[in-house]
KETIZA-908824 format. One record per residue: x, y, z of N, C-alpha, C in turn; residue number from 1. Coordinates in pm, whole numbers, plus 50000, padded with zeros to 5 digits. Each point is the difference from the previous one (the first is absolute). Last residue first. Example, Ala and Ser with C-alpha at 12.3 -4.5 7.8 and 13.67 -1.06 7.14 Angstrom:
51285/49775/50708/50082/50119/50006/49923/50109/50073/2
50029/49428/49993/49911/50119/50000/50090/50120/50000/1
END
This chain:
51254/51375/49504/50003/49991/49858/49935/50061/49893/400
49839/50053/50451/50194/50044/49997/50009/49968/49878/399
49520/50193/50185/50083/49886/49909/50121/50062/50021/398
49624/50245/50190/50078/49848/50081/50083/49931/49941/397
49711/50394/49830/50135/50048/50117/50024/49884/50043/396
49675/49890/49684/50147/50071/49941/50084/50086/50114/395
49496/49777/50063/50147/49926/50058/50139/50055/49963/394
49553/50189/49920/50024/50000/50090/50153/49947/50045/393
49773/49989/49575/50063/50146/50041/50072/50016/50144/392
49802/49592/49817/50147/50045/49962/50038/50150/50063/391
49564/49865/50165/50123/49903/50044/50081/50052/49868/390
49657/50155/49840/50012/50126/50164/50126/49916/50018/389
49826/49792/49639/50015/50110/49981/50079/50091/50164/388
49751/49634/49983/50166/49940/49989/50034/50131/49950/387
49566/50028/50108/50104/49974/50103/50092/49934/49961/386
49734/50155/49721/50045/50102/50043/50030/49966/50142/385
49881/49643/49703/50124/50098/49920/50006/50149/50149/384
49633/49676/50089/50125/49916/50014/50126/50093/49981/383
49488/50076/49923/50045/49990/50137/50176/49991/50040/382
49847/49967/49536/49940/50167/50043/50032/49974/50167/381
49982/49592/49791/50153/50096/49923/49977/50155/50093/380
49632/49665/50020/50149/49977/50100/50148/50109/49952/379
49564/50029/49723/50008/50055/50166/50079/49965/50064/378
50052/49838/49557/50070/50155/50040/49927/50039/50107/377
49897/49541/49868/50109/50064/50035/50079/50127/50010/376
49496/49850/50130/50108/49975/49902/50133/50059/50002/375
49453/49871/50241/50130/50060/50011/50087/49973/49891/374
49583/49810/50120/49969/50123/49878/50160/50072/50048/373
49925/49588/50252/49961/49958/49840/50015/50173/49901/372
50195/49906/50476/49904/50076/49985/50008/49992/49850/371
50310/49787/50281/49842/49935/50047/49925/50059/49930/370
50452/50159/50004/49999/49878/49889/49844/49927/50068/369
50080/50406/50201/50061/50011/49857/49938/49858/49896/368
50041/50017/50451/49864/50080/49991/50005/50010/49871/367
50419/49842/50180/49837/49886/50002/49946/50031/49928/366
50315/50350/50054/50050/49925/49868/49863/49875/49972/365
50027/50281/50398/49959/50064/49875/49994/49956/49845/364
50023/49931/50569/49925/49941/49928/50003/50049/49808/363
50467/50033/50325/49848/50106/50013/49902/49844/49885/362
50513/49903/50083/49959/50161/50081/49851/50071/50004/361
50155/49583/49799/50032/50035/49866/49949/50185/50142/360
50012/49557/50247/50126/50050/49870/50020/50098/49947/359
49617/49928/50247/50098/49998/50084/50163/50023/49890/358
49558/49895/49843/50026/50142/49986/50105/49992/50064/357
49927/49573/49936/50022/50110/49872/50038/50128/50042/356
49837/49757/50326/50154/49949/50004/50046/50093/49834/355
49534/50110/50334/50081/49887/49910/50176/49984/49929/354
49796/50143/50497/50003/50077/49867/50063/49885/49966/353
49982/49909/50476/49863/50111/49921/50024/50024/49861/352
50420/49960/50258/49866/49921/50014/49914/50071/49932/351
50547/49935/49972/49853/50093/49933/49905/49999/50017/350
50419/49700/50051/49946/50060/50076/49913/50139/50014/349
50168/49709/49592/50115/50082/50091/49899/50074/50142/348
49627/49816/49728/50138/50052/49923/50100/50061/50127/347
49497/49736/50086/50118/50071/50049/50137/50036/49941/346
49593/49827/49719/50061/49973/50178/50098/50076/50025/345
49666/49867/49513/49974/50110/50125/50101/49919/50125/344
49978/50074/49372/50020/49898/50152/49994/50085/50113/343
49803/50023/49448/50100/50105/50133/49967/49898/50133/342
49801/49851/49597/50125/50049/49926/50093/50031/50203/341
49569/49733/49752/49999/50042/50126/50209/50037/50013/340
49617/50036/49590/50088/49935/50001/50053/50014/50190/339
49599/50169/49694/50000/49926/50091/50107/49971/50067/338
50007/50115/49548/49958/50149/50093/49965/49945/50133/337
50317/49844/49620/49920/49945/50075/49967/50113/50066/336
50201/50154/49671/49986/49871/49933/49872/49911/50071/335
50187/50427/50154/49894/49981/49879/49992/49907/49990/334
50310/50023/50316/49863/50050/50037/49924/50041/49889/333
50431/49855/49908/49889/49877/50062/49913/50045/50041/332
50258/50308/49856/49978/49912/49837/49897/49941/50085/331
50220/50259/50287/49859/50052/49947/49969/49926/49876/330
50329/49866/50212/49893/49991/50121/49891/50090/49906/329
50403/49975/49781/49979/49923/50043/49852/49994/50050/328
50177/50410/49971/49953/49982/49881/49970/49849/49981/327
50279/50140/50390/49883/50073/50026/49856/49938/49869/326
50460/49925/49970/49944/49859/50088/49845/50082/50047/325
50294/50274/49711/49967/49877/49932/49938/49907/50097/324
50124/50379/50118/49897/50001/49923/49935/49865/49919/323
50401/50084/50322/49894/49997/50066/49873/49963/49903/322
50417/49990/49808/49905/49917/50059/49939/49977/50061/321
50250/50284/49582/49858/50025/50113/49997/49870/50085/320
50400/50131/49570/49885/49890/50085/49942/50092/50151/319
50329/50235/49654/49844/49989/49960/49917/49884/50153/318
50480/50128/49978/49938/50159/50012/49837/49895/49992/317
50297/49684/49919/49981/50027/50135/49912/50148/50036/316
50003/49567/49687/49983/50123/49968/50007/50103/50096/315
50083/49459/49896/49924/50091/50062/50054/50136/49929/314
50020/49567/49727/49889/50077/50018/49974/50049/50092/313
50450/49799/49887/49931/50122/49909/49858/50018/50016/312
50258/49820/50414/50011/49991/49878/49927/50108/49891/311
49696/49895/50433/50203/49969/49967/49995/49977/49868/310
49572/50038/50261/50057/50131/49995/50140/49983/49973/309
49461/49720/50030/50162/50006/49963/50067/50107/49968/308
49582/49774/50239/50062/50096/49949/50119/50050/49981/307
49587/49545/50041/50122/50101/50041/50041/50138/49941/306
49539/49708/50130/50046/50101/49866/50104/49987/50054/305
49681/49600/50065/50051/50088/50049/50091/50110/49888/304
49691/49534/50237/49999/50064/49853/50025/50155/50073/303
50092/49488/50305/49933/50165/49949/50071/50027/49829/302
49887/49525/50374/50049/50103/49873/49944/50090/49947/301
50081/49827/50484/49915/49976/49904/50095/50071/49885/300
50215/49921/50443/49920/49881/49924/49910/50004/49918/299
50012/50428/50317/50089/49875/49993/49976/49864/49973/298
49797/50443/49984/49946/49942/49938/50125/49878/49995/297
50186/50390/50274/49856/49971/49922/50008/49881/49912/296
50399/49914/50302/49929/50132/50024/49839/49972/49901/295
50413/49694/49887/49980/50011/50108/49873/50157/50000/294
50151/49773/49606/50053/49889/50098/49977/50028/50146/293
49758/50163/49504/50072/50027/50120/50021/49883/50076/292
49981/50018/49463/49921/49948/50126/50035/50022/50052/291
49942/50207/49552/50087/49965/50076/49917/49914/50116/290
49991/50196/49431/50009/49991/50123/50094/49947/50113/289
49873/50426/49571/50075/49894/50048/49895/49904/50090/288
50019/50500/49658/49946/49893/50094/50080/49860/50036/287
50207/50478/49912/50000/49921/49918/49840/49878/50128/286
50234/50587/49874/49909/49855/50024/49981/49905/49989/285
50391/50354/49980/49925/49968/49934/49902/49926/50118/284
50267/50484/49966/49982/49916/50091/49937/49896/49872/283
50043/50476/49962/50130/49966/50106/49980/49822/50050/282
49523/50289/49888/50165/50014/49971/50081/49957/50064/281
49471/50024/50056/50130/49884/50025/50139/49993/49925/280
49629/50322/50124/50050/49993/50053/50103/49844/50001/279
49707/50203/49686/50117/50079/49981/50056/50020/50159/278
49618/49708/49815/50163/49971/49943/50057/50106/50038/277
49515/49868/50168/50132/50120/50045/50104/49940/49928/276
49586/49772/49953/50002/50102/50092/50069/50128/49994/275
50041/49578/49715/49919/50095/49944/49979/50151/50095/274
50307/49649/50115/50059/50059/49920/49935/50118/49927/273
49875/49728/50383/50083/50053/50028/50055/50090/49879/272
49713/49662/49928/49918/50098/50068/50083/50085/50005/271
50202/49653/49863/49948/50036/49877/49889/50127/50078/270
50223/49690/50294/50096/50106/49931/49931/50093/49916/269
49748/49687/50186/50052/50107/50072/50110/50109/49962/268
49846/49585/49768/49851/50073/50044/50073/50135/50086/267
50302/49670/49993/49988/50041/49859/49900/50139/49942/266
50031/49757/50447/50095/50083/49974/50036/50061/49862/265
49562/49737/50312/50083/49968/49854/50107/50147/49989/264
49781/49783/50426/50022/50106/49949/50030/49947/49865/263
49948/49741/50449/49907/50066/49944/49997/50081/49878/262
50379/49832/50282/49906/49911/49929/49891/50019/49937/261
50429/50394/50078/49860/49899/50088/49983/49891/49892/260
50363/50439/50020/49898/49900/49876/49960/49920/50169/259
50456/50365/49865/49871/49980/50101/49927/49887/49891/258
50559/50179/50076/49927/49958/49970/49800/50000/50047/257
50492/50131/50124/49972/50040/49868/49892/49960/49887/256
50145/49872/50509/49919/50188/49970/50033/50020/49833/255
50198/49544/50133/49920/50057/50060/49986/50146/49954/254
50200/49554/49793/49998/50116/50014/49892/50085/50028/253
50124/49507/50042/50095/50020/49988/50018/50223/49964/252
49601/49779/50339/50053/50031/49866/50114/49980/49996/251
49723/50068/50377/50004/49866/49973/50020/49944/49869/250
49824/50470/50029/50093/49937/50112/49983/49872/49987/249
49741/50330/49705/50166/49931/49929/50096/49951/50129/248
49552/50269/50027/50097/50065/49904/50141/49912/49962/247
49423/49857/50068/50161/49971/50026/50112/50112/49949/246
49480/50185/50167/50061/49901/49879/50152/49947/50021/245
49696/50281/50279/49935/49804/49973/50085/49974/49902/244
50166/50483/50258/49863/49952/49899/49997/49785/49999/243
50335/50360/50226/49853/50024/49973/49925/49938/50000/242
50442/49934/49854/49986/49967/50152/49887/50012/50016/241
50111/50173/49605/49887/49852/50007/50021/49958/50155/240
50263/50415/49872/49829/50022/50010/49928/49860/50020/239
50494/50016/49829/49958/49994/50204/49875/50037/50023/238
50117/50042/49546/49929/49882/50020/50078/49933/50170/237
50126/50458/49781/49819/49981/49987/49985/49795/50066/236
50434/50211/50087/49927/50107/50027/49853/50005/49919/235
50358/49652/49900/49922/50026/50159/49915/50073/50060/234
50290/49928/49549/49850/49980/49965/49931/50031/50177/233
50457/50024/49962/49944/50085/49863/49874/50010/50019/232
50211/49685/50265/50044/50128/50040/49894/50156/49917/231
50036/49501/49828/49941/50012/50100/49964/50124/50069/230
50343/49923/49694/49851/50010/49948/49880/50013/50095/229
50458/49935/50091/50004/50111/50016/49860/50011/49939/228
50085/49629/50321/50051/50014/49880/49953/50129/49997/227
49844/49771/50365/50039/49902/49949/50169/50016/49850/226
49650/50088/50444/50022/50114/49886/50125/49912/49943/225
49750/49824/50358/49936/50007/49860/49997/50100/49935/224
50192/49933/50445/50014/49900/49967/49942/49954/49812/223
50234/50426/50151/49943/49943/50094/49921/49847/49930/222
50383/50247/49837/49960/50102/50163/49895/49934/50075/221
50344/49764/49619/49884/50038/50052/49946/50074/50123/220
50427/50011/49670/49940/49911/50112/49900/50024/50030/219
50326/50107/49553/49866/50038/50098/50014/49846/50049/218
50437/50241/49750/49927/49893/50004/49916/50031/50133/217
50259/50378/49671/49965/49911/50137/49934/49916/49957/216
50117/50130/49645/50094/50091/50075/50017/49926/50156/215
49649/49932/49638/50127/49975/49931/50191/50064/50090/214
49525/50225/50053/49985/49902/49931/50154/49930/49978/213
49839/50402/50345/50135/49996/49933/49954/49844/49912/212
49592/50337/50143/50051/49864/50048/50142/49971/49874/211
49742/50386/49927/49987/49968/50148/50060/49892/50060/210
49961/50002/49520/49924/50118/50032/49953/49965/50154/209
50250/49722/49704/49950/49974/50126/49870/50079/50056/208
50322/49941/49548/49849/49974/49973/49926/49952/50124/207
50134/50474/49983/49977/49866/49951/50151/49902/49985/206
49895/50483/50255/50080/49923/49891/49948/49863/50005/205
49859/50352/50329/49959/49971/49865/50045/49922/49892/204
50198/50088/50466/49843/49956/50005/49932/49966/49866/203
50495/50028/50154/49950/50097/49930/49874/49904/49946/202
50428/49994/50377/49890/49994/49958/49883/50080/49952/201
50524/49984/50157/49904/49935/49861/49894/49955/49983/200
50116/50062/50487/50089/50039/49919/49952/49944/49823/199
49753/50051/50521/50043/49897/49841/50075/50106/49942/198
49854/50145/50544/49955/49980/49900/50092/49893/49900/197
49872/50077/50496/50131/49947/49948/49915/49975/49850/196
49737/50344/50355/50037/49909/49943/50127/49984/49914/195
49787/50190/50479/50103/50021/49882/49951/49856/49914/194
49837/50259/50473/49956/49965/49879/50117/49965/49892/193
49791/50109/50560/50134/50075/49908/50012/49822/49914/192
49506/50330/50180/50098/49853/49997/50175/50051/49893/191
49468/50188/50123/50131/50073/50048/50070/49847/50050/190
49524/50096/49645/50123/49922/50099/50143/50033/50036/189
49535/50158/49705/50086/50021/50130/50096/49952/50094/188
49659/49773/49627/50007/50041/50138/50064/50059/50113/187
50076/50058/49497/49886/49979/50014/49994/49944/50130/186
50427/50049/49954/49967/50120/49967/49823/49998/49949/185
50214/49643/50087/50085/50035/50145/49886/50168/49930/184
49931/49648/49656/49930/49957/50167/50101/50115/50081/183
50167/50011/49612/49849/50044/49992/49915/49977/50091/182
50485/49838/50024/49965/50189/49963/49892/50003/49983/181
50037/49547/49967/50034/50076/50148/50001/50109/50006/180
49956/49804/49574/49887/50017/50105/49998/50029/50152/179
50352/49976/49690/49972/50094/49956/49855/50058/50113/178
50285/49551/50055/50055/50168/50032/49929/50113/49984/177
49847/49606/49773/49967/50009/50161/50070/50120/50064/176
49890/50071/49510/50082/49866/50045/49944/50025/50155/175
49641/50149/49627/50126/50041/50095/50042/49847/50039/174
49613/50036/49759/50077/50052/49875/50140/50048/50081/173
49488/49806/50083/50073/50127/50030/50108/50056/49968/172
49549/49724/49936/50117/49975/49962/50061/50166/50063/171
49606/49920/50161/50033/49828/49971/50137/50000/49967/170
49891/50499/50192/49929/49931/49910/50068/49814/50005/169
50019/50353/50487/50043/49932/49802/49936/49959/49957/168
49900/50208/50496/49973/50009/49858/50096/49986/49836/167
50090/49691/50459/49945/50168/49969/49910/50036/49884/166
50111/49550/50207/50103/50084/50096/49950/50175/49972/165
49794/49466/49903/49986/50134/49923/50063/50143/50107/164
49949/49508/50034/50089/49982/49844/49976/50170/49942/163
49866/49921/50511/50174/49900/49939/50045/50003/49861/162
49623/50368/50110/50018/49884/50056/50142/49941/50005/161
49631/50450/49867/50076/49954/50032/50021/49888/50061/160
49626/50282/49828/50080/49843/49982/50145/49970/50015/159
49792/50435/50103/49928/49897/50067/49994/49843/49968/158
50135/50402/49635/49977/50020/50139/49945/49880/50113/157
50152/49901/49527/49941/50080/50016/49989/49979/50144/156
50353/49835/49575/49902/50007/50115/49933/50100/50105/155
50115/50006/49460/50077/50071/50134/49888/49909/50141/154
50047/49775/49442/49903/50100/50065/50075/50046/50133/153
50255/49778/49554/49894/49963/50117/49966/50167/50074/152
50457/49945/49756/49907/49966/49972/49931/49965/50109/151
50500/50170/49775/49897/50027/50126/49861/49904/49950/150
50571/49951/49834/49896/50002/49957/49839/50054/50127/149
50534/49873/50011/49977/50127/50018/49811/50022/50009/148
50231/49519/50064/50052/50080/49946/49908/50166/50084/147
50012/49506/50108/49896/50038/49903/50031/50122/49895/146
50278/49788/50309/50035/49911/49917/49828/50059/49914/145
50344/50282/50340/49871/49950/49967/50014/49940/49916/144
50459/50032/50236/49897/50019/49917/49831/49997/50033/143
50337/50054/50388/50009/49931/49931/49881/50040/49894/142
50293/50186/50497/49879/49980/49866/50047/49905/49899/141
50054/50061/50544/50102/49941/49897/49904/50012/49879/140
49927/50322/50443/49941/49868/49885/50127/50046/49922/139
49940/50117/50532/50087/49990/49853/49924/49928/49895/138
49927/50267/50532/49939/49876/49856/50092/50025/49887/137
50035/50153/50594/49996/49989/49872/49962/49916/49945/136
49781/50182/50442/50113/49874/49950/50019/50074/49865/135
49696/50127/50356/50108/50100/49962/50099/49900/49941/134
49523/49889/50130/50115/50007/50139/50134/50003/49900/133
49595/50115/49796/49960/50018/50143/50131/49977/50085/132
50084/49937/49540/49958/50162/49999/49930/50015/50149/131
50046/49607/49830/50156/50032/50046/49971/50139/50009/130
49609/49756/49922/50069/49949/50132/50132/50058/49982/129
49808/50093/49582/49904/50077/50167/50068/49971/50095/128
50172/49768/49617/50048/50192/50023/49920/50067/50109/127
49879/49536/49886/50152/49993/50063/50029/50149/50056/126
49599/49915/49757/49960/49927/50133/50136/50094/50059/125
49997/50021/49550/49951/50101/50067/49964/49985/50142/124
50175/49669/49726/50063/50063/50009/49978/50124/50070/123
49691/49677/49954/50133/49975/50079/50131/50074/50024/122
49631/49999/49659/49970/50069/50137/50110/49953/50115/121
50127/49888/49532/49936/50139/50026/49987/50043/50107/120
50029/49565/49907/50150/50011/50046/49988/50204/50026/119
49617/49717/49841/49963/50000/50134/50201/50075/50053/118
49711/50040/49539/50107/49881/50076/50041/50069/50065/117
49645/50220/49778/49995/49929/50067/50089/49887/50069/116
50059/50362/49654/49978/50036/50152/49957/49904/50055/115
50346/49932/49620/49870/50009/50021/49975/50057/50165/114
50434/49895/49786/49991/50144/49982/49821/49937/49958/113
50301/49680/50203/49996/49944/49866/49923/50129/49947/112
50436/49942/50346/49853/50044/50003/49953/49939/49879/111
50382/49881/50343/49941/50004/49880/49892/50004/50015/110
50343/50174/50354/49857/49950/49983/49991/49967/49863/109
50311/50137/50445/50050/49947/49858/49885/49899/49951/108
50146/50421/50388/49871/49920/49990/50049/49923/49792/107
50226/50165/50553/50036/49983/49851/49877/49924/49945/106
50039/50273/50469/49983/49886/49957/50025/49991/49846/105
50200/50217/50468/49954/50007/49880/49972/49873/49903/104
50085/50006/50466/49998/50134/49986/49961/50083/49879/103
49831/49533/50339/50073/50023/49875/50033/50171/50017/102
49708/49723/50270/50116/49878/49976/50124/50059/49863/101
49548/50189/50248/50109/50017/50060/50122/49946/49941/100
49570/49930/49796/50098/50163/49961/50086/50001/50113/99
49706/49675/50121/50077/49921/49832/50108/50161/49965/98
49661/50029/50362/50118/49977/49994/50141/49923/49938/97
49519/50207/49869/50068/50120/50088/50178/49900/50031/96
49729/49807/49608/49983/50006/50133/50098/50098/50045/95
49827/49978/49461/50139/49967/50106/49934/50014/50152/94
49656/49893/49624/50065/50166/50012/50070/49927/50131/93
49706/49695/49821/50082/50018/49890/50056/50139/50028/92
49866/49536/50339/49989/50139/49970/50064/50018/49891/91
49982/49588/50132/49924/50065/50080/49946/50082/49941/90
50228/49949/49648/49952/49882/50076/49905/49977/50093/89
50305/50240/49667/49893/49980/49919/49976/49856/50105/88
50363/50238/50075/49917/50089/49964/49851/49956/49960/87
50455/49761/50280/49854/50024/49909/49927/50131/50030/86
50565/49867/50154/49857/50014/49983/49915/50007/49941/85
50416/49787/50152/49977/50031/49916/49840/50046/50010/84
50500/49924/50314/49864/50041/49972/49995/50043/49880/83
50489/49808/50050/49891/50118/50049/49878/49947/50020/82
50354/49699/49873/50001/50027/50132/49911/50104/50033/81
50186/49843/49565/50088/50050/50058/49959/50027/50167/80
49856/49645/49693/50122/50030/49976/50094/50078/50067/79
49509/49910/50062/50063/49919/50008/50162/49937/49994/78
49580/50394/50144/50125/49954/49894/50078/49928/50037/77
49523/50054/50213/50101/50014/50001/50127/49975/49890/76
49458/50143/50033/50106/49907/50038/50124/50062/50021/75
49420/50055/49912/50109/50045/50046/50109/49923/50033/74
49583/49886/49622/50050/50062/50209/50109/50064/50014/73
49586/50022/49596/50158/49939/50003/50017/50041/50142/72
49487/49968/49693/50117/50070/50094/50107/49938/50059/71
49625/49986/49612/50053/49935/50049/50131/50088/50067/70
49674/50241/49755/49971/49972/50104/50045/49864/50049/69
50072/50004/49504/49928/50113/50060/49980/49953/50142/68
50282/49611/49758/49895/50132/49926/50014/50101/50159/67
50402/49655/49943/49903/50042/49853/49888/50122/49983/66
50443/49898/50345/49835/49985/50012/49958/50072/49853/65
50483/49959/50096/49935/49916/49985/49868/49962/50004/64
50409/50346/50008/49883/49977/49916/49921/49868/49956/63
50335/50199/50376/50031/49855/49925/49927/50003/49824/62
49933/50324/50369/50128/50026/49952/50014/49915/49922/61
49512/50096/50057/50078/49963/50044/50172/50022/49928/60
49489/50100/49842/50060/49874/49978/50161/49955/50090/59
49864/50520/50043/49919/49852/49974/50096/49947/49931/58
50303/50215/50238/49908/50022/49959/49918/49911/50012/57
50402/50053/50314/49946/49956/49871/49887/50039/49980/56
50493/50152/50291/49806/49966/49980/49989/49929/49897/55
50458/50030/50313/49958/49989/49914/49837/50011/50020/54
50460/50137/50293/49844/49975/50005/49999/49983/49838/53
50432/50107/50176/49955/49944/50125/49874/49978/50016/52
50472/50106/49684/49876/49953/49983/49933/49964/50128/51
50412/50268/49848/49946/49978/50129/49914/49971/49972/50
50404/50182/49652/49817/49977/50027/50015/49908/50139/49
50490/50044/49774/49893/50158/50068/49829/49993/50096/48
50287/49641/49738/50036/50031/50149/49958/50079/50046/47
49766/49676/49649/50092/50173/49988/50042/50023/50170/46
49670/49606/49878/50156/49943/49912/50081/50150/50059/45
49504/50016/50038/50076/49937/50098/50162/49998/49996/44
49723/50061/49618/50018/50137/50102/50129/49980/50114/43
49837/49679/49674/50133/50117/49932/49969/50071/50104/42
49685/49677/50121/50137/49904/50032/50145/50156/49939/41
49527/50123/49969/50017/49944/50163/50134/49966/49947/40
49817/50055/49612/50054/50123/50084/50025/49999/50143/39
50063/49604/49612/49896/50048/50093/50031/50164/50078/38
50222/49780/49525/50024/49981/50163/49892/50103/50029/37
50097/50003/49536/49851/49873/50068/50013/49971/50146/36
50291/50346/49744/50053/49848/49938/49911/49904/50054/35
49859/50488/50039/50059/49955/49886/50036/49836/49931/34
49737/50091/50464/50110/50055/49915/49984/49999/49832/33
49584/49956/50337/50091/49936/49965/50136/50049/49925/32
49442/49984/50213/50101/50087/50048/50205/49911/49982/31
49526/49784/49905/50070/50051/49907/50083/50148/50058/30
49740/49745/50345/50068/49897/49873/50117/50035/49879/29
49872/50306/50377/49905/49907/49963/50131/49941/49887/28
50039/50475/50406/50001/49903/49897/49914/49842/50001/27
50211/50477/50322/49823/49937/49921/50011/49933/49900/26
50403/50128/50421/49949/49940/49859/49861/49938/49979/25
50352/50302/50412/49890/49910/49969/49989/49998/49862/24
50421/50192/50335/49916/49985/49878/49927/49870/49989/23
50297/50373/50384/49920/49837/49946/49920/50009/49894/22
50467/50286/50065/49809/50016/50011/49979/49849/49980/21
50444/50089/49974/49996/50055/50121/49840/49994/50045/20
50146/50116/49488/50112/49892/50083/49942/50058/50106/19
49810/50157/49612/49944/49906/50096/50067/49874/50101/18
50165/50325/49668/49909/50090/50057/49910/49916/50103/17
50316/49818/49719/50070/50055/50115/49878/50053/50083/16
49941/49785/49555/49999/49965/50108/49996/50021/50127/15
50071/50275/49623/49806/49997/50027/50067/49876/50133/14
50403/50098/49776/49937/50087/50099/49883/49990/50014/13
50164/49649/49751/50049/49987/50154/49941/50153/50095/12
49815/49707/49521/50032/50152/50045/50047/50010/50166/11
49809/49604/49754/50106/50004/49929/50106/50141/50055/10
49570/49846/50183/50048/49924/50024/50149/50010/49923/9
49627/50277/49933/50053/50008/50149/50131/49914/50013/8
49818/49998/49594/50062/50080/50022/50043/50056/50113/7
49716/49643/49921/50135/49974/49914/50084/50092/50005/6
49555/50010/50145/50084/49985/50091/50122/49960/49976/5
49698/50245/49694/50063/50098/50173/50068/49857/50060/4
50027/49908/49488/49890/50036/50111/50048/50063/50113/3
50168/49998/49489/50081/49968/50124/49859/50033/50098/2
50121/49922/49417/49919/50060/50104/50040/49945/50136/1
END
């Protein structure tokens, strides 16, 4: 398999096309060759390219700010001399004169294919500002490491935010290329567009299903995506951002995990299983514990479920994890009906609204797991005919 920028970089005529244009670069940590050289340093390297602006996302170019709403400055490259700018600082949509500094910008993003990582709206930030002052965008694509699979509820009108760019469901099932066609042609955007698509890449084939396993070696996009399980499982247990319970920061493995001090996980699984087994396919349960080293309940010991999705027990057509971290919260909201579950502040600059709904695009999934006489096929009945509509919807966007 060959990524867009392996192929920019290997392909002299895609070069050419940008002999003479100043070129800017959206990249992070894991914006990386083939052989682990940085895309700043293989770009730079080509006589053709004119590097004259770099951005960064959250967590910064470096990926060094661990959590949420820690914002990165602005610098200078040290190596080669440009401006580097933050997206995720002052401001997270490009300054009027940050777009002077370039003609086309090359955007080389690992995504982990949830709507809420923040590399989403950024991306849609980028295509507005070049679509106002007439720049080109290139995305260098690269796999989804969640794969094809859809899931979660369509955000809904008026929640829009930083982790919610449109109406997608949680899981969305497009590479970033792909989502650029769906952002230019869902807001109209009169922008000149191309993506540097993959060569061999065939989304379904195990045992990556989305992610080349055994092919490429992963860097982390951001500071607690750690591995491809992670990736797998993100799209339900980025919901505990939410909520009071540890999802696993200050872990050797973050988002694959949840549990508190409070909780018996055993007690929880065993809820989880009577509830709804027929959303935990593809996947095992195992209780465990842990002690966070930094973030919630730092320094205590928690009782906790992981979820394990490698090897012979994931199941990729079958695992649910929205459902499954959804089916979580509703084990503990029986167990403890008191339990003080949903955290209130400012999610990604969201005022006013709890941070659950802020995620999950609408109060619906809360309202769901608060409401003792709810069960799981009312979430099913809300949920299926919007992943239902999203496949239908997205099949004019897929290149693979």
């Amino acid at each position: 398999m060959i990524f867009g920028l392996d192929r920019l970089l290997s392909d002299t005529d895609l070069r050419s096309e940008l002999k003479g244009r100043r070129v800017a670069l959206l990249a992070h940590p894991a914006s990386v060759a083939a052989d682990l050289t940085h895309a700043i340093d293989a770009l730079a390297a080509c006589p053709e390219i004119r590097l004259t602006a770099a951005f960064g996302p959250q967590h910064g170019m470096k990926g060094d700010l661990q959590d949420n709403m820690m914002e990165s400055p602005d610098y200078r490259d040290p190596v080669h001399g440009f401006p580097v700018f933050s997206l995720y600082g002052e401001v997270r949509r490009p300054k009027d004169e940050w777009m002077d500094t370039f003609d086309v910008i090359l955007i080389d993003l690992q995504d982990l294919g949830c709507r809420i990582y923040t590399y989403v709206t950024t991306l849609l930030y980028v295509l507005e500002a070049a679509a106002k002052h007439g720049k080109s965008v290139w995305v260098l694509d690269r796999p989804n490491p969640a794969g094809r699979p859809v899931e979660g509820t369509l955000l809904r009108e008026g929640w829009e935010s930083f982790v919610g760019a449109g109406p997608l469901p949680m899981r969305h099932g497009l590479t970033m290329g792909e989502l650029g066609l769906w952002f230019i042609d869902r807001f109209n955007l009169d922008v000149d567009y191309r993506v540097v698509g993959m060569q061999g890449y065939d989304v379904d084939a195990g045992p990556g299903f989305g992610w080349p396993l055994l092919e490429r070696a992963w860097v982390n996009p951001s500071p607690n995506a750690p591995n491809l399980s992670m990736a797998r499982a993100y799209a339900g247990t980025v919901m505990l951002e939410g909520a009071t319970l540890s999802e696993g920061r200050g872990t050797t493995r973050p988002l694959e995990l949840f549990g508190a001090p409070d909780i018996d996980a055993r007690e929880v699984i065993a809820r989880m299983q009577s509830l709804a087994p027929q959303w935990l396919g593809g996947c095992v349960l195992r209780d465990m514990w842990f002690q966070p080293t930094f973030h919630k309940h730092v320094g205590q010991l928690c009782n906790g479920v992981q979820i394990h999705v490698e090897g012979p027990h994931y199941d990729h057509g079958a695992f649910q994890p929205w459902r499954v971290q959804a089916l979580g919260f509703k084990a503990i909201r029986a167990l403890y009906p008191d339990y003080e579950l949903w955290r209130d502040f400012p999610y990604e600059y969201a005022f006013g609204k709890l941070p659950i709904d802020v995620i999950n695009g609408s109060p619906l999934l809360r309202e769901w797991v608060d409401d003792p006489s709810a069960a799981p096929g009312d979430l099913d009945a809300v949920a299926r005919p919007d992943e239902e509509a999203w496949e239908a919807e997205r099949r004019a966007f897929l290149l693979y």
